[in-house]
N, C-alpha and C positions, 0 to 999 in steps of 0.2 A: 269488778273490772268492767261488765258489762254496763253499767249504769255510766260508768267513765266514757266509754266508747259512744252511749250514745249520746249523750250531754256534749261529746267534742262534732258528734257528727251535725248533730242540731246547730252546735255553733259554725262551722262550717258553711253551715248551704245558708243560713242566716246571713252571713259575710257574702257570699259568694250572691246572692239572691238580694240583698239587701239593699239600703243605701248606696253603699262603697261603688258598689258596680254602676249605678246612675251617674254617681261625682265621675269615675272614671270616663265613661262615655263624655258627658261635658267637658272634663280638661282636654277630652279629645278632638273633640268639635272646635272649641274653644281655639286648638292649636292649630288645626288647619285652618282656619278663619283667618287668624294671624299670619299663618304661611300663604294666602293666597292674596291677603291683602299689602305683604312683602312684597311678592311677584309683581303684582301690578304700579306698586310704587317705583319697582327696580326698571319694569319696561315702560315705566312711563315717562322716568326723569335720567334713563342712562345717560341721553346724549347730553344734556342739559353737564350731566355731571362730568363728562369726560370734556369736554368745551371749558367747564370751570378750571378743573385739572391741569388741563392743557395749556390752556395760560397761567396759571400760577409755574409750569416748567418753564412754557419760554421767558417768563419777566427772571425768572432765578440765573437759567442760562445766561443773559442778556447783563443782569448785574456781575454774573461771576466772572465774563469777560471783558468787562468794565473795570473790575476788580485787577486783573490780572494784566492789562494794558495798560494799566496805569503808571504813571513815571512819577514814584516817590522815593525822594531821597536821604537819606538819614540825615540830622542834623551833624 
């Protein structure tokens, strides 16, 4: 049993100590990279995107009461 114990504690601090914990750290860096490069694309182009938005409501608006003014008659 003892040989068990330390064979799992070797494996252990091997994981814990090891590769595994490097990759971790990089997927971490990795993701905040990502997250800050979001940030600045989101404050960069909001107005741009709410400007696009914006008019894609009024022209829909604009059609839907074009739509609904209108005088069609059934045959």
């Amino acid at each position: 049993m003892a040989k068990t114990t330390g064979k799992l504690h070797r494996r252990i601090l091997r994981t814990v100590a090891g590769e595994s914990g490097a990759t971790f750290i990089e997927y971490a860096l990795l993701a905040g990279l990502v997250g800050i490069i979001v940030a600045i694309a989101v404050a960069t182009f909001s107005g741009k995107m709410k400007e696009f938005f914006g008019n894609i409501t009024t022209k829909t608006d604009d059609a839907s009461k074009a739509v609904q003014s209108a005088d069609i008659k059934p045959k």
